[in-house]
C-alpha positions as CSV (number, residue, x, y, z in Angstrom):
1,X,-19.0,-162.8,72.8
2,X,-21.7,-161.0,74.5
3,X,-24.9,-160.8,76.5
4,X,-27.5,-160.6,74.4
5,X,-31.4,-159.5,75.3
6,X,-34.0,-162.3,74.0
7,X,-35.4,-161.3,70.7
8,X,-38.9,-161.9,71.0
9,X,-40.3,-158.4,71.4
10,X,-43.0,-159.5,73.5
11,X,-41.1,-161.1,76.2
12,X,-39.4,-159.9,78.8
13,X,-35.3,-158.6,78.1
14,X,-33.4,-160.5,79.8
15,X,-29.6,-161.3,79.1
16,X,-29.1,-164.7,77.3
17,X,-25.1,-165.7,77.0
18,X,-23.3,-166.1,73.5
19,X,-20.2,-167.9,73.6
20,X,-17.0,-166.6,72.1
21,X,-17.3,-168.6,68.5
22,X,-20.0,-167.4,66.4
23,X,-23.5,-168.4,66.9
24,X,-26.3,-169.0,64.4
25,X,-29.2,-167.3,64.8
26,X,-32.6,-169.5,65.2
27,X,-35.0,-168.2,62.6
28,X,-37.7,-165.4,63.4
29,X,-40.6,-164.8,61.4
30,X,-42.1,-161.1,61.1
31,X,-38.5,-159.2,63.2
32,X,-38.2,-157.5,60.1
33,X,-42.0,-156.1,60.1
34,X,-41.6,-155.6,63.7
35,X,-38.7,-153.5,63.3
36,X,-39.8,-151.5,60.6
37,X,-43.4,-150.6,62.6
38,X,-41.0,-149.1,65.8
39,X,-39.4,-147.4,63.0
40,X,-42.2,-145.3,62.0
41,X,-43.6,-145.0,65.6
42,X,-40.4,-143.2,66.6
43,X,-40.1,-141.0,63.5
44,X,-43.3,-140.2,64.0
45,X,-42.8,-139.4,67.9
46,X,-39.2,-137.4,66.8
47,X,-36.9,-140.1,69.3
48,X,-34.6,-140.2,66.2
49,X,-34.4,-137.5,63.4
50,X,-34.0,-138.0,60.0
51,X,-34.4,-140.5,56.9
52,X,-32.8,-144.0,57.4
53,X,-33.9,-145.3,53.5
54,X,-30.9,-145.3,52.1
55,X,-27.5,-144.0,52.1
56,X,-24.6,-142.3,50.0
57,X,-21.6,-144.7,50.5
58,X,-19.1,-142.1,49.6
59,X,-17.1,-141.3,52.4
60,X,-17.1,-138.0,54.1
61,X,-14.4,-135.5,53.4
62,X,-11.4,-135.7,55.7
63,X,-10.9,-132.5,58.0
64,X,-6.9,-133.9,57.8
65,X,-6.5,-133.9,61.5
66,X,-7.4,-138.1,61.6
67,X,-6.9,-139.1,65.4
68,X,-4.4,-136.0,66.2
69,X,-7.0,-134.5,68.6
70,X,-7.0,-135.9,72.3
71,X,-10.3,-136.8,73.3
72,X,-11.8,-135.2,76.6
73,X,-14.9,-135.0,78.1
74,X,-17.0,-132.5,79.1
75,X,-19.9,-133.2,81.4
76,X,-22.5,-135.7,79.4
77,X,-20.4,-135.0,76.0
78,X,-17.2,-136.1,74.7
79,X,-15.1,-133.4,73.0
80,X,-12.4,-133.7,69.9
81,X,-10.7,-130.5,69.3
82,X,-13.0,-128.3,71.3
83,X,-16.5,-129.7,69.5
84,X,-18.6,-132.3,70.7
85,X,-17.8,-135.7,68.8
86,X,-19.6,-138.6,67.8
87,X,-18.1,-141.9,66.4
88,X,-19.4,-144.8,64.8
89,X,-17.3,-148.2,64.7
90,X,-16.6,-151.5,65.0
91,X,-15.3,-154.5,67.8
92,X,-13.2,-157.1,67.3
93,X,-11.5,-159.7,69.8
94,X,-9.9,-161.9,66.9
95,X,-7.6,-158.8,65.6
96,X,-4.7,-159.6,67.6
97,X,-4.1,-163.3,66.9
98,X,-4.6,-164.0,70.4
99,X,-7.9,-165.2,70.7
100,X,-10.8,-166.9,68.3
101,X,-10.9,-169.6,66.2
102,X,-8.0,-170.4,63.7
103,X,-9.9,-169.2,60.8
104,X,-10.9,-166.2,63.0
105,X,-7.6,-164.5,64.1
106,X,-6.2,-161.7,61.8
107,X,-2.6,-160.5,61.0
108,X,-1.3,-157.4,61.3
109,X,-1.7,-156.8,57.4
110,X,-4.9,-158.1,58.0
111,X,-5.6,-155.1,60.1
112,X,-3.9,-152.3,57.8
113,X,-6.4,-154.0,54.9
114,X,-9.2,-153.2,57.4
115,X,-8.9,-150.0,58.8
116,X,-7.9,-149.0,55.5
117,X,-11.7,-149.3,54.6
118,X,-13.1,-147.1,57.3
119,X,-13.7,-143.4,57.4
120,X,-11.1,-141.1,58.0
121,X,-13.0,-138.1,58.6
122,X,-12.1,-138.0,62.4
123,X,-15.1,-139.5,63.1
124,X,-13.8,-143.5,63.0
125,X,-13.2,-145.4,66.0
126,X,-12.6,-149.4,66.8
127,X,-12.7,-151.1,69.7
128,X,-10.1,-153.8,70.7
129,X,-9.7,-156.3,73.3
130,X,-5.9,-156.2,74.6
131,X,-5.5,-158.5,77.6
132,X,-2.8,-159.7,80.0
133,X,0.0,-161.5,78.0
134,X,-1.2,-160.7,74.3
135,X,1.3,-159.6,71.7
136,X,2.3,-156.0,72.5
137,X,4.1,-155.5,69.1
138,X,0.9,-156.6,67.5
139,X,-0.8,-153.3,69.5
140,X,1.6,-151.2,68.5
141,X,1.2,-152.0,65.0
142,X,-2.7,-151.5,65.3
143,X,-1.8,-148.3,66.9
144,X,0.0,-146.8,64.5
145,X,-1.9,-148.4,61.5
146,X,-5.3,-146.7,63.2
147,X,-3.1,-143.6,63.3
148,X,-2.1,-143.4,59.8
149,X,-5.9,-143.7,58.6
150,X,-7.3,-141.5,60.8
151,X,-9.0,-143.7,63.2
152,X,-9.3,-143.6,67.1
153,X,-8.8,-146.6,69.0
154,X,-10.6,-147.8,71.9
155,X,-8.3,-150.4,74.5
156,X,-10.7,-153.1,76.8
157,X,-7.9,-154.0,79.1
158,X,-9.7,-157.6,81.1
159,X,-13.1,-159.5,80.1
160,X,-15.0,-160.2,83.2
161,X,-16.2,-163.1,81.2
162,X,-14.5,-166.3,81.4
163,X,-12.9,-167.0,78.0
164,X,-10.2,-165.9,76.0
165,X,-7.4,-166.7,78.8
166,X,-9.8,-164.7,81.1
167,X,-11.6,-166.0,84.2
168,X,-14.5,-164.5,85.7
169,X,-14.5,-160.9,87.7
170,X,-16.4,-162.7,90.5
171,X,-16.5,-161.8,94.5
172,X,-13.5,-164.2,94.3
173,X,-11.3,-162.6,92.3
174,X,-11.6,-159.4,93.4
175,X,-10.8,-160.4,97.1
176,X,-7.3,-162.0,95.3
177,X,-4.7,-159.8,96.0
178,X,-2.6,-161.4,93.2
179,X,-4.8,-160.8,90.5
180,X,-5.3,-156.9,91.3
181,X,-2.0,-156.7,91.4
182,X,-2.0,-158.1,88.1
183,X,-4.8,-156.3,86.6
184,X,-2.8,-152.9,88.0
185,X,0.8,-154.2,86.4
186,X,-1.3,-154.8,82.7
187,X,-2.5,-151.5,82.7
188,X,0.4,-149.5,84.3
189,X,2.5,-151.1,81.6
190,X,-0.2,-149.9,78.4
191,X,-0.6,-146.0,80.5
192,X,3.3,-145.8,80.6
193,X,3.7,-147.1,76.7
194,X,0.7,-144.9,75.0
195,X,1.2,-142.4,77.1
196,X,0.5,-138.7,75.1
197,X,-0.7,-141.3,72.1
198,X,-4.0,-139.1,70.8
199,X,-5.2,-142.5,68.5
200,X,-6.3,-144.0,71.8
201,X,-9.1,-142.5,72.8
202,X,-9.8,-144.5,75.8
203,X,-9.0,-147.3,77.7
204,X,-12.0,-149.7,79.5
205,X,-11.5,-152.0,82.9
206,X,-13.1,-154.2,81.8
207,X,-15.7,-156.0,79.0
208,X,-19.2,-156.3,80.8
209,X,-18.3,-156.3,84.6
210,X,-21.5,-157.2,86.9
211,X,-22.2,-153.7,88.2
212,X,-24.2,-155.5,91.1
213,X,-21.0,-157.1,92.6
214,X,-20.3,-154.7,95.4
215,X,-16.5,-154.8,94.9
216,X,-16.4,-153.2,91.7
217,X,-17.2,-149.6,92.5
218,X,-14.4,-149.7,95.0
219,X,-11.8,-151.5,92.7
220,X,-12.8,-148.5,89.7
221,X,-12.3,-145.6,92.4
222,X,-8.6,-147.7,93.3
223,X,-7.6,-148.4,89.4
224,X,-8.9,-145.0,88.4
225,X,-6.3,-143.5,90.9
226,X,-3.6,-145.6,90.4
227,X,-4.2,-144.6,85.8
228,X,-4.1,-141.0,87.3
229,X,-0.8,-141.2,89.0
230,X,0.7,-142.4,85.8
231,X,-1.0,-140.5,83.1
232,X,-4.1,-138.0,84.6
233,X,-5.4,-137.2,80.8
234,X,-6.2,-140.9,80.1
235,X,-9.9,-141.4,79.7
236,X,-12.0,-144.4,81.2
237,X,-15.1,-146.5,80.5
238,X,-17.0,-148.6,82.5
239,X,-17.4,-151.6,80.3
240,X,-20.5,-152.4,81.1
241,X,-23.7,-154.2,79.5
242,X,-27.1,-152.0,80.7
243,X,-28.8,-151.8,84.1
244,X,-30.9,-154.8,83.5
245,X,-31.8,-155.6,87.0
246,X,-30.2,-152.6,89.7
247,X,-30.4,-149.1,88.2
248,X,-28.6,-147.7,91.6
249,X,-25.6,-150.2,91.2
250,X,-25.2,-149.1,87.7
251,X,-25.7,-145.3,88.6
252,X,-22.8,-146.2,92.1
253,X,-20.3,-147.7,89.8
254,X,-20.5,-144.8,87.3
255,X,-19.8,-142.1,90.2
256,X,-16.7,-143.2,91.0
257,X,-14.1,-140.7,89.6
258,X,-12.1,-143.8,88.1
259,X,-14.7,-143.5,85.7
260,X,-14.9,-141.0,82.8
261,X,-17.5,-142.9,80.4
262,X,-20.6,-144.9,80.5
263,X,-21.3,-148.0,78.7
264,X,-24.2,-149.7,77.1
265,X,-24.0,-152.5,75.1
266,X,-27.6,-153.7,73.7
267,X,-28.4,-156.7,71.3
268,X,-32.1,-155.1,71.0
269,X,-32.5,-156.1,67.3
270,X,-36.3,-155.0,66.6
271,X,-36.0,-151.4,68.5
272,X,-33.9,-148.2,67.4
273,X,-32.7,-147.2,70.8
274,X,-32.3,-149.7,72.9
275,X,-35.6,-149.8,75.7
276,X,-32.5,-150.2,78.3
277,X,-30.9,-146.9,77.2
278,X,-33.1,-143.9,79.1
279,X,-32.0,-146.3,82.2
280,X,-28.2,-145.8,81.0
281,X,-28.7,-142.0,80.3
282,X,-30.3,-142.3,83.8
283,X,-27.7,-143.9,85.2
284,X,-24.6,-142.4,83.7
285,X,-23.9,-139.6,86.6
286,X,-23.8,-136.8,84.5
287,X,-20.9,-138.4,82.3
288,X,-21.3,-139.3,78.7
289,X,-22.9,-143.0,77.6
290,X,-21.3,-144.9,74.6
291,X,-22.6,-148.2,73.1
292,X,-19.9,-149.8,73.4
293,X,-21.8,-153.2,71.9
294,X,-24.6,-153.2,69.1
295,X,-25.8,-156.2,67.7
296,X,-27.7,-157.6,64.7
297,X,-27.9,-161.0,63.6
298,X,-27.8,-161.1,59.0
299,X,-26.9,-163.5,56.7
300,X,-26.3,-162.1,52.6
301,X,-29.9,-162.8,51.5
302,X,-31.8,-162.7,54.7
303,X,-32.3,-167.0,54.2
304,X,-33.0,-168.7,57.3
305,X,-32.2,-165.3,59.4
306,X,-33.6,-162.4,60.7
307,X,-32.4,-160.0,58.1
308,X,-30.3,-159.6,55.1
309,X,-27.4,-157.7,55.0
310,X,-29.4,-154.9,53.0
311,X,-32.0,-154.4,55.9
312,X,-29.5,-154.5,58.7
313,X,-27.8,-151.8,57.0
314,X,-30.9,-149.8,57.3
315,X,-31.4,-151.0,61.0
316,X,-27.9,-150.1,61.7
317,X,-28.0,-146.7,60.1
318,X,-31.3,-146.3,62.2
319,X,-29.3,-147.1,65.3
320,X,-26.4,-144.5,64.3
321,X,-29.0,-141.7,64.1
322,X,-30.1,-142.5,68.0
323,X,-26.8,-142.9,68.8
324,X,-25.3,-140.0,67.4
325,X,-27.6,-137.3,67.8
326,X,-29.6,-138.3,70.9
327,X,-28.7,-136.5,74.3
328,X,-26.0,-138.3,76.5
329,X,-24.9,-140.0,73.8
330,X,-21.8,-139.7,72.0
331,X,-21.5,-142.9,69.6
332,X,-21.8,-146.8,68.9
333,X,-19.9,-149.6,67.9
334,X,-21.2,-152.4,65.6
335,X,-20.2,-156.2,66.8
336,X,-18.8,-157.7,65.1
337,X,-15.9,-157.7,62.7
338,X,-15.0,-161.5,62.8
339,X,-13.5,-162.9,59.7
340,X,-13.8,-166.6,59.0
341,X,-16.8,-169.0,60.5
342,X,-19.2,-171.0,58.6
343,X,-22.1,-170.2,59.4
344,X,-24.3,-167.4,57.3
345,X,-26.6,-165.7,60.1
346,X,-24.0,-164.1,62.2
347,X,-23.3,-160.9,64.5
348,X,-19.5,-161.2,63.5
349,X,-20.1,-161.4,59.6
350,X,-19.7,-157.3,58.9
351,X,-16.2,-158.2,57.3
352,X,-18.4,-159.4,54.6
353,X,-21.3,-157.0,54.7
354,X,-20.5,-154.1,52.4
355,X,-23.7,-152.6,52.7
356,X,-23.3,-152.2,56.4
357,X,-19.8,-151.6,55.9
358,X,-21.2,-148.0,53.5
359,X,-23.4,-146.7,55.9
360,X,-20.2,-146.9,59.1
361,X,-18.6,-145.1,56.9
362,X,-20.5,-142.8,55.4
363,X,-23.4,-142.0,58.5
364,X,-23.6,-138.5,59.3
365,X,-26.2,-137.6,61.9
């Protein structure tokens, strides 16, 4: 799992590490009421326009062209058939059956059942972890299931965080031919296969690289031309967390040409945007910023947790509206849907929060 920033509002953000299994949250009193009061600062201030109290589940109307558009991008906007797009979404790392805990990982007709559930109004999009040595049927099946309900797909290729058969993207394994060579043969193999395929709208180097290790500007501008040889329309994204710490390395590794799309990914539970993302926009070169990671911790009734499902709903319809219609942005993706666990206050619970579940599908900015 991710970096999240610590969610006391009145300390500093700084990134605290979640391990791959689900977590339980600890308890805080009054993020609710804290969230609810930035709320109503920024409507009032205009940062994010519209009502967020309540929603209409019903999904919007299909425009019956699904994930048949190629996605491009056109300075800060990303573009689906000639009009700037947004997308709203989920992640998921246990879809493939590769990784997670036993009760985690999900079958193929696990996956039809899920993306059957989503909006097909063009406007749908997951993200999914494919790494070296996973099941390749098992992506082609996702593929073509995404396909048939009108979703995009979103491909993170290697996890610069140890786990999952990973090992971390370190000075160390940058400087080991072997692994590059690797790295290169994995995605060479996925350009060559999905090559033309519209339903993938991007592929990403990696999940949450360091943008301060010096080596990885110089290892995007060599991977981004080694994707062009092989297919020049295939889109990019960084992969990375926020500029916590450098704003220039963050703004260096988003100018390399390898590069197409900028990444945020925020666990700022008790703000709307996240206080990191005018760094990101800052940051992105001129080139479009997704959030490719939004977190909220919930549990069904909001018992011994920061939330219930009801009010992260609201929170994460909130977040859409920022997401979607802010400048530089172009869309967000929820973590996490993470079947199985046993523990109520979650990030990866959304395969059981319907009310969540109605306002990713049914959002429109």
């Amino acid at each position: 799992m991710m970096d999240r920033p610590d969610l006391n509002p009145e300390a500093p953000t700084t990134p605290l590490q979640v391990p791959w299994a689900r977590r339980r949250a600890p308890v805080l009193v009054g993020a609710a009421a804290t969230f609810t009061a930035i709320v109503i600062v920024l409507l009032a201030t205009t940062v994010i326009r519209g009502s967020w109290g309540g929603w209409d589940s019903a999904t919007p109307p299909s425009d019956g062209r699904g994930s048949t558009l190629p996605i491009t991008v056109d300075g800060d906007r990303i573009v689906r058939g000639g009009e700037p797009w947004w997308f709203l979404g989920y992640n998921s790392f246990v879809w493939s059956g590769n990784c997670g805990n036993d009760d985690e990982r999900m079958s193929a007709e696990d996956i039809d059942d899920w993306f059957s559930t989503m909006r097909d109004d063009g406007h749908g999009a997951v993200r999914l972890f494919f790494f070296e040595g996973w099941d390749i049927e098992r992506l082609d099946a996702a593929v073509e299931s995404a396909k048939r309900h009108g979703l995009y797909v979103t491909i993170t290729l290697d996890d610069a965080i140890a786990g999952c058969g990973t090992n971390d993207k370190d000075e160390a394994w940058f400087a080991d031919q072997a692994e590059r060579d690797a790295y290169e043969q994995h995605m060479t193999t996925l350009l060559e296969r999905y090559r033309g395929e519209s339903t993938i709208a991007w592929f990403e180097y990696f999940n949450e690289p360091d943008p301060d290790l010096d080596e990885l500007r110089d290892f995007y501008d060599e991977m981004g031309a080694a994707a062009a040889s092989v297919d020049p329309d295939r889109l990019f994204a960084s992969g990375t967390i926020a500029p916590y710490d450098s704003p220039g390395s963050y703004r260096n590794v988003h100018e390399s040409e390898g590069v197409d799309i900028a990444s945020l990914h925020e666990y700022d539970e008790n703000e709307v945007e996240s206080n990191h993302g005018p760094d990101a926009l800052a940051g992105a070169a001129g080139k479009p910023v997704i959030v490719g990671e939004f977190g909220l911790y919930a549990s069904p009734d909001g018992g011994d947790c920061e939330r219930s499902f009801t009010e992260r709903a609201e929170q994460i319809r909130a977040k859409a509206q920022a997401y979607t219609s802010g400048a530089g942005y172009a869309g967000a993706l929820a973590w996490a849907w993470q079947p199985g666990g046993d523990d109520d206050c979650e990030y990866g619970n959304l395969d059981e929060d319907t009310a969540s579940q109605d306002v990713l599908r049914s959002f429109s900015p």
